[in-house]
C-alpha positions in Angstrom: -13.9 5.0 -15.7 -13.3 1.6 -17.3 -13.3 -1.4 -14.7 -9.9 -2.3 -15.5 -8.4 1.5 -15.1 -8.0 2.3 -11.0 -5.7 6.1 -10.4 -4.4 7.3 -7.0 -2.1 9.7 -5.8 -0.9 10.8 -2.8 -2.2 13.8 -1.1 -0.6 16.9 -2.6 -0.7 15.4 -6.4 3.1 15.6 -6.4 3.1 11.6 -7.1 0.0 10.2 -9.5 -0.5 6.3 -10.9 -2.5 4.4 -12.6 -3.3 0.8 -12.7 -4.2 -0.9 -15.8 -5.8 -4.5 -14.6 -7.2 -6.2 -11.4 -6.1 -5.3 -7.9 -5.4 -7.6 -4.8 -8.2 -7.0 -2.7 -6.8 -5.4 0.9 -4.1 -6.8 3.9 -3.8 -4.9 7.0 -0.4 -5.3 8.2 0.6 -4.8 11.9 4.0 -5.6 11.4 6.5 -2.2 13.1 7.8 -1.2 10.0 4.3 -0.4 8.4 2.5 1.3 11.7 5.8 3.7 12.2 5.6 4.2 8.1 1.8 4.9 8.4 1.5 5.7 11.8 -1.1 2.9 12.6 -1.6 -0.3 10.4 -0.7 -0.5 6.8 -3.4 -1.6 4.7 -2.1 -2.5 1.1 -4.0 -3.6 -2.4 -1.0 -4.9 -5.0 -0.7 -5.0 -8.6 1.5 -6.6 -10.9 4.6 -4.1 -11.0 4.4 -3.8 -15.2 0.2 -2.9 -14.6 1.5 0.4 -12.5 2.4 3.3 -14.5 3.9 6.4 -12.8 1.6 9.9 -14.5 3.1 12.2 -12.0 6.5 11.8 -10.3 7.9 15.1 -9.1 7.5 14.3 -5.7 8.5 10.2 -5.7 11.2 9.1 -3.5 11.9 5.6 -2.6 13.6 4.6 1.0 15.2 1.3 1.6 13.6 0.2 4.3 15.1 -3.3 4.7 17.4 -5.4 3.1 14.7 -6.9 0.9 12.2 -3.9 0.3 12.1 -0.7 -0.4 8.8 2.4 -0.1 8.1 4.8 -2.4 6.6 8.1 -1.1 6.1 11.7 -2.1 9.0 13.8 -0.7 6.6 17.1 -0.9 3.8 16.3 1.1 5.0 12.8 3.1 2.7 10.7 2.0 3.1 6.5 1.7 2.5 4.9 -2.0 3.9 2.0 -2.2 6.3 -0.9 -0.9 7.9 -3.1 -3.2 9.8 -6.2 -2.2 13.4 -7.0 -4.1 11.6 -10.5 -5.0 8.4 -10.1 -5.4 6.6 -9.3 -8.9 4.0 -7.0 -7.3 4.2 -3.6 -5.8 1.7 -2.8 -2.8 -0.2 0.6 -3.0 -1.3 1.8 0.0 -5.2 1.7 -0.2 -5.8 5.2 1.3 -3.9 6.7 -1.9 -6.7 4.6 -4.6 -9.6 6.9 -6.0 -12.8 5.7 -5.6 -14.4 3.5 -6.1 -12.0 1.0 -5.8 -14.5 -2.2 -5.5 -11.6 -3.6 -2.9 -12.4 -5.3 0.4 -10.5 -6.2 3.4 -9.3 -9.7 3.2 -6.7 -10.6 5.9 -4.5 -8.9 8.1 -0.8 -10.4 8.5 1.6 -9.8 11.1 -1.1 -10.0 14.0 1.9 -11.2 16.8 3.3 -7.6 16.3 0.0 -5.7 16.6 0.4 -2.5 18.9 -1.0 -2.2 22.2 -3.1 0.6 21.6 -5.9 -1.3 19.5 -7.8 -4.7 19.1 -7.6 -6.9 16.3 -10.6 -6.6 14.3 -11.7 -10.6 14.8 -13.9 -10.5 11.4 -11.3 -10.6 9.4 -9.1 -13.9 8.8 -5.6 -13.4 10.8 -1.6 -14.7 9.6 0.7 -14.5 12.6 4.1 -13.8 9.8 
């Protein structure tokens, strides 16, 4: 697979992507919204919404989650995709839906004042409070 080509999918194939170009290297997110979405952290790569192109969309809903953002997920088997913000010029792919090899690593975790109380902050990994 070409370098500049990454797929994904969710779990039951209902909702399939590809990205054609670079992708942000990982966040973890401890904010709420993304450990009740995912039911732990949320850990996110990004693209440049014009490099993601939908293959399979039978099962794609999105949910307004806030008043600035809204998730895409597959309505067949549950799985989270993506969040897009109204402003932003990127959508976040969850990680966990990427093929492999991605060639992503872990390069900060935001949110860290509204980590749960079930789990430690991994310290390795460079921390924004909001």
């Amino acid at each position: 697979m070409p370098t500049d080509l990454h797929t994904g999918s969710c779990l039951c194939g209902a909702v399939r992507y590809e990205v054609r170009g670079p992708l942000r290297d990982v966040l973890l997110c401890h904010c709420g919204m993304c450990r009740k979405t995912h039911g732990h952290i949320g850990a996110y790569s990004a693209a440049p919404r014009e490099a993601l192109s939908i293959v399979e969309d039978r099962g794609l809903a999105w949910h307004r989650s806030s008043n600035v953002a809204q998730r895409g997920f597959c309505r067949e088997c549950g799985a989270t995709l993506f969040w897009q913000g109204d402003d932003r010029p990127m959508t976040s792919i969850a990680a966990g839906t990427l093929d492999a090899p991605t060639g992503l690593k872990t390069v900060l975790q935001i949110y860290v004042n509204h980590a749960g109380d079930y789990y430690e902050i991994d310290e390795r990994i460079p921390q924004r409070a909001d």
